[in-house]
Structures are given as structure tokens and as C-alpha cells.
ZADO-1210 file (C-alpha; in nm, 4 decimals, padded with zeros to 6 digits):
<atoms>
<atom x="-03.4935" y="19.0928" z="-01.3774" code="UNK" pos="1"/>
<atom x="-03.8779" y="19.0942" z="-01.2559" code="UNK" pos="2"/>
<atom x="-03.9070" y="19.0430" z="-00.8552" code="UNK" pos="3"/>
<atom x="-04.0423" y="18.6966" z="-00.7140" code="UNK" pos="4"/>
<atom x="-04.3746" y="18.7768" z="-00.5212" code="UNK" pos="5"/>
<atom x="-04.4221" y="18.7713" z="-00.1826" code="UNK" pos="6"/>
<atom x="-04.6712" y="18.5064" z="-00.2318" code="UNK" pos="7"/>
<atom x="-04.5077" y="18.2592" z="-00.4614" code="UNK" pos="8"/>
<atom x="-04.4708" y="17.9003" z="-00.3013" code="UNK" pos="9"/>
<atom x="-04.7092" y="18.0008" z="-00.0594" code="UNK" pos="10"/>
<atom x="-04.9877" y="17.7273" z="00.0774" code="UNK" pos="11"/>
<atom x="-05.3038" y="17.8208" z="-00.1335" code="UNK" pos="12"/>
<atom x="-05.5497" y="17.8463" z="00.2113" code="UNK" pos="13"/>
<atom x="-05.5115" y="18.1986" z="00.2159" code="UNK" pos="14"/>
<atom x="-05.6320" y="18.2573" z="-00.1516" code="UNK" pos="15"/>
<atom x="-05.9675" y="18.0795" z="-00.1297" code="UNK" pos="16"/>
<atom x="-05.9647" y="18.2663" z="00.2414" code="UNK" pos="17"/>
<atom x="-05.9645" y="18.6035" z="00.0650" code="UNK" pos="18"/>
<atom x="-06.2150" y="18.5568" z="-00.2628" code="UNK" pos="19"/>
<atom x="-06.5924" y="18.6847" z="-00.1836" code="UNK" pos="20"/>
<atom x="-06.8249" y="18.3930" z="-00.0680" code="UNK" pos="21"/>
<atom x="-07.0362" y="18.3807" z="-00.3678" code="UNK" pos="22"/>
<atom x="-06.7258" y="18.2689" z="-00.5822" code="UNK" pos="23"/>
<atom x="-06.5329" y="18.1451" z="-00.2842" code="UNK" pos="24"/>
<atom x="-06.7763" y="17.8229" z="-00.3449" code="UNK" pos="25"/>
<atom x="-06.6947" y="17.7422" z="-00.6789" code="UNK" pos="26"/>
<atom x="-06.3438" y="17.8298" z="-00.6261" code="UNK" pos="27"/>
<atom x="-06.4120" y="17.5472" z="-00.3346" code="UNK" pos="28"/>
<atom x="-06.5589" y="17.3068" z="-00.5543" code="UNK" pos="29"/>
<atom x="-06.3165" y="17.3118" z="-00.8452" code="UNK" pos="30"/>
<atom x="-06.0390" y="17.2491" z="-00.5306" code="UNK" pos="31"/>
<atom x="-06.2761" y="16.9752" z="-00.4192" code="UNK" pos="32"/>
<atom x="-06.2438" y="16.7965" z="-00.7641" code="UNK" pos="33"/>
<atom x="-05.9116" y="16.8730" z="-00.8362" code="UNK" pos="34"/>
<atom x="-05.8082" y="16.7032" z="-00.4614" code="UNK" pos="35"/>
<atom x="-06.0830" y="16.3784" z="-00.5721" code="UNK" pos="36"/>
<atom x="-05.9546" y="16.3299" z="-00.9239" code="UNK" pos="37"/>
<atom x="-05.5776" y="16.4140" z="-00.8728" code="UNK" pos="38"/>
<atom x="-05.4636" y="16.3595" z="-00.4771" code="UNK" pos="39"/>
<atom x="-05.0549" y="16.3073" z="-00.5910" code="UNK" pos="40"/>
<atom x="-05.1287" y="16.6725" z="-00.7036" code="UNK" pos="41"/>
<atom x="-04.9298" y="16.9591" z="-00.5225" code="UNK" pos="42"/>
<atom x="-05.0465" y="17.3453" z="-00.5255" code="UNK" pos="43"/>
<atom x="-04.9187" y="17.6377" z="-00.4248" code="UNK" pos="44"/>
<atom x="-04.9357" y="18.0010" z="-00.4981" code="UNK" pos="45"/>
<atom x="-04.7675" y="18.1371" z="-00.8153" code="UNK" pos="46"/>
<atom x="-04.8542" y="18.4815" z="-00.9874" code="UNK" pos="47"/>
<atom x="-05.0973" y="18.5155" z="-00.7098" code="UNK" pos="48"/>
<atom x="-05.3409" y="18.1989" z="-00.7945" code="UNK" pos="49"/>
<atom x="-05.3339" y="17.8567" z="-00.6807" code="UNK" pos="50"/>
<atom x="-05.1538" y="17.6146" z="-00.9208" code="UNK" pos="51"/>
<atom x="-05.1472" y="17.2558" z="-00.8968" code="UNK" pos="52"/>
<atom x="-04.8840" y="17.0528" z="-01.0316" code="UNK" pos="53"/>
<atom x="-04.7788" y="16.6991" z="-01.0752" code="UNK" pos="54"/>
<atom x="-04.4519" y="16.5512" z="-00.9899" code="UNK" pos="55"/>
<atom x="-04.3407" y="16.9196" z="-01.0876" code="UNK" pos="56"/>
<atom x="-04.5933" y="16.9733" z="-01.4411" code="UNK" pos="57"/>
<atom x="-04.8257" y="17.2187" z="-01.4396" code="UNK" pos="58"/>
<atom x="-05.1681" y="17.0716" z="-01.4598" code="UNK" pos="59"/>
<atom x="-05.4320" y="17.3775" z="-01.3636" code="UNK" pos="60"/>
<atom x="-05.4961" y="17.6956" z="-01.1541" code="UNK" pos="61"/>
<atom x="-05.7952" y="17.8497" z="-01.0284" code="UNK" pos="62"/>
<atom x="-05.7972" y="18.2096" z="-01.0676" code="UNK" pos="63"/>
<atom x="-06.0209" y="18.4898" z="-00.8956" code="UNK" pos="64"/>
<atom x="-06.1833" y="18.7780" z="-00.9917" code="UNK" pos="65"/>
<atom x="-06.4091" y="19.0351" z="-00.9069" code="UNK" pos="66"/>
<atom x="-06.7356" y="18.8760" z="-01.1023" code="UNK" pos="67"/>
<atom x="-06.5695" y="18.5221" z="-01.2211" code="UNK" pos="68"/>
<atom x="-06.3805" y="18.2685" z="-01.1178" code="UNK" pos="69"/>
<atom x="-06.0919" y="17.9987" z="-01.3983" code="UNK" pos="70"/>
<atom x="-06.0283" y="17.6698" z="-01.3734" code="UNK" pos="71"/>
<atom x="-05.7084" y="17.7309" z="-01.6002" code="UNK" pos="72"/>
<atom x="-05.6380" y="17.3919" z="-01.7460" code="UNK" pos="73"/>
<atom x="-05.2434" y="17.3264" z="-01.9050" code="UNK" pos="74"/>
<atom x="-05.2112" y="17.1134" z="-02.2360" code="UNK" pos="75"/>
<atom x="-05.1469" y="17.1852" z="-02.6097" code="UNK" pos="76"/>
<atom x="-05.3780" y="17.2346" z="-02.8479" code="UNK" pos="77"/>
<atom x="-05.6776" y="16.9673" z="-02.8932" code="UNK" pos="78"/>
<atom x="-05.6169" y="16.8421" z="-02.4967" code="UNK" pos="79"/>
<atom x="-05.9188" y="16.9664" z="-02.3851" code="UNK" pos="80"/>
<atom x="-06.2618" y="16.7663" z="-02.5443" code="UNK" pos="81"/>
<atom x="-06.5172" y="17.0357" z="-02.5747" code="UNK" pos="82"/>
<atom x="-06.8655" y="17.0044" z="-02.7714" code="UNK" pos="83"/>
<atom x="-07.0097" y="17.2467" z="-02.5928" code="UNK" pos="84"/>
<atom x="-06.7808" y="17.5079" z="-02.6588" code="UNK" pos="85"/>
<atom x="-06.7556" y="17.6324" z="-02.2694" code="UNK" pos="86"/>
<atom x="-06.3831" y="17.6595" z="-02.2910" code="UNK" pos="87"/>
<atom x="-06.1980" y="17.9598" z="-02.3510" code="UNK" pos="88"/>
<atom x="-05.8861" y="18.0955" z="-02.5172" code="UNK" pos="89"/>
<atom x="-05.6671" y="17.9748" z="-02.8040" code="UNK" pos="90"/>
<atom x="-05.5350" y="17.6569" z="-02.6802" code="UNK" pos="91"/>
<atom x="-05.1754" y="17.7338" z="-02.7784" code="UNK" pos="92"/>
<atom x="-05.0849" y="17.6360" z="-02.3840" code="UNK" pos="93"/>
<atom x="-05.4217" y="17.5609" z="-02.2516" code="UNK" pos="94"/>
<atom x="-05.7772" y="17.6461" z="-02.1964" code="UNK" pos="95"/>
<atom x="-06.0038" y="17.8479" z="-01.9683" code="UNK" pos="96"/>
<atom x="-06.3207" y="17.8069" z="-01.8065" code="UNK" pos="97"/>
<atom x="-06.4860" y="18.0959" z="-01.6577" code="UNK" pos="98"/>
<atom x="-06.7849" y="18.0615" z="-01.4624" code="UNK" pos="99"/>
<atom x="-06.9783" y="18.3357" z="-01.2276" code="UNK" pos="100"/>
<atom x="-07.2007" y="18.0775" z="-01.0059" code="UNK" pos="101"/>
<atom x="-07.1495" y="17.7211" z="-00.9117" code="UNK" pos="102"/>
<atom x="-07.4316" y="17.6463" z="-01.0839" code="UNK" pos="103"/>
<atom x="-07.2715" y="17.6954" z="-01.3839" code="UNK" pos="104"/>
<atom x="-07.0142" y="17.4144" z="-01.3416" code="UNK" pos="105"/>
<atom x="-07.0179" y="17.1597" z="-01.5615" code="UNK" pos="106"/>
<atom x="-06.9554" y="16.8668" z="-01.3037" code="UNK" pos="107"/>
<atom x="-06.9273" y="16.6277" z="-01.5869" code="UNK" pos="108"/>
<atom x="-06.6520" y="16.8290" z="-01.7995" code="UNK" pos="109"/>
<atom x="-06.4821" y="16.9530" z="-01.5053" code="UNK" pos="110"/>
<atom x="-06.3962" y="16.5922" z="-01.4198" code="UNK" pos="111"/>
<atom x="-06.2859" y="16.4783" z="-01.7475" code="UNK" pos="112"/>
<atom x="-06.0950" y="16.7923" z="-01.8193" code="UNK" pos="113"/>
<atom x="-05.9269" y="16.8068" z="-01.4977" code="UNK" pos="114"/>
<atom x="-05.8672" y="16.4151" z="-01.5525" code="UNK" pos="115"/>
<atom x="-05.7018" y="16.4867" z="-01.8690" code="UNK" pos="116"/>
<atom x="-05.4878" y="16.8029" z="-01.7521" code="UNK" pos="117"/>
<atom x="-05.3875" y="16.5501" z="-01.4725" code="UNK" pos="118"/>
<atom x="-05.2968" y="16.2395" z="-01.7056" code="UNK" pos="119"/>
<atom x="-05.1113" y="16.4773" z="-01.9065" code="UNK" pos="120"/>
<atom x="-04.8766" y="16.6254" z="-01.6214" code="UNK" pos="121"/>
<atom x="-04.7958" y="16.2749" z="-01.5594" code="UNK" pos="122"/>
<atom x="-04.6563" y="16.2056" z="-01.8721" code="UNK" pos="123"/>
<atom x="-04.9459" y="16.0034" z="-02.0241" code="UNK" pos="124"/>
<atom x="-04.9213" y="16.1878" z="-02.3011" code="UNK" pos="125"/>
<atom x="-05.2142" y="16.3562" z="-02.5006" code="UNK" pos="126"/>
<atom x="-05.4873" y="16.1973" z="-02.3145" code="UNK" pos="127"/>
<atom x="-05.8560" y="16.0958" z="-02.4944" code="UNK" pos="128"/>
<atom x="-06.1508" y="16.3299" z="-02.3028" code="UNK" pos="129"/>
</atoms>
């Protein structure tokens, strides 16, 4: 049996508190959008990232890294509208965005996907982005 971490359930605060300020403002903006477009949404820490949830359904998490930050968005395959190709991964759970500047957030997508992740976690079903 694998150890809980210390973190898990934690508040998220001290996450975004610890990420370097150049990503800690995308980070900041995803959580901004993620707060707008889904406020019944709960987060906590889990595996060391925030993940936000809804009415106990994993919607997204925000991960951090040294050069990038995710927006890690939960749904089966075809969830996720995405002409532009910007997401990443195969699907078979979800989707990733990875972006290195908060200019590169695509403030329309970001909406819709999160708006989709969101409609999905509460049981609407494969949503239309």
C-alpha cells in the first residue's frame, strides 16, 4: 500500500504560494477562470497539484513545473473541442494544456474547455464545446 501525502486535502494557497512568479501568473489566471466559470467548484491538493472537483467529480488541475505550467482538464475522449490542436495527450481520461507565459493562454478555449470539464463533473453529460 502507497502512503497518502502529507499534502493531500490540503487548501491549494500554498501551491500557487510556492511556483516562481513568472508562471505563478498563469497558474493565477487559470484559478481566476476556473473560480468565474465554476464557483460550486471545490479544490484541494492531491498528488501535489491543485484539483478542483464538483459535487465530488474531478473536473481539472493545474500543475507546475520548472518551465510550464497544465490546466489538466478530466473527460473521455472527444470532450475537449480543439481546432487548433493546443491540447495535449491521448484523451483516454482527459487533455492537457501546457503553456510557458500567460500570453500564451487561450482566454477563449480556456473558458469553453473549463466550461465543458465543469458541465461534465456535474453530470451533464458529454457537453458540446
Amino acid at each position: 500500500m502507497v502512503a497518502r501525502r502529507a499534502d493531500f486535502g490540503r487548501p491549494v494557497d500554498g501551491f500557487f504560494a510556492r511556483q516562481p512568479p513568472e508562471l505563478r501568473t498563469v497558474l493565477e489566471a487559470l484559478r481566476a477562470a476556473i473560480e468565474e466559470i465554476a464557483p460550486d467548484a471545490t479544490a484541494s491538493i492531491k498528488w501535489g497539484m491543485p484539483f478542483y472537483e464538483i459535487a465530488g467529480e474531478r473536473m481539472c488541475a493545474l500543475a507546475g513545473f520548472t518551465s510550464h505550467v497544465n490546466l489538466i482538464l478530466s473527460g473521455p475522449p472527444g470532450t475537449f473541442a480543439d481546432p487548433d490542436g493546443l491540447l495535449e495527450g491521448d484523451g483516454k481520461t482527459g487533455r492537457h494544456l501546457k503553456l510557458r507565459s500567460l500570453d500564451e493562454v487561450p482566454r477563449d478555449a480556456v473558458r469553453r474547455w473549463i466550461g465543458a470539464a465543469a458541465q461534465l463533473a456535474r453530470g451533464g453529460g458529454r457537453p458540446a464545446s
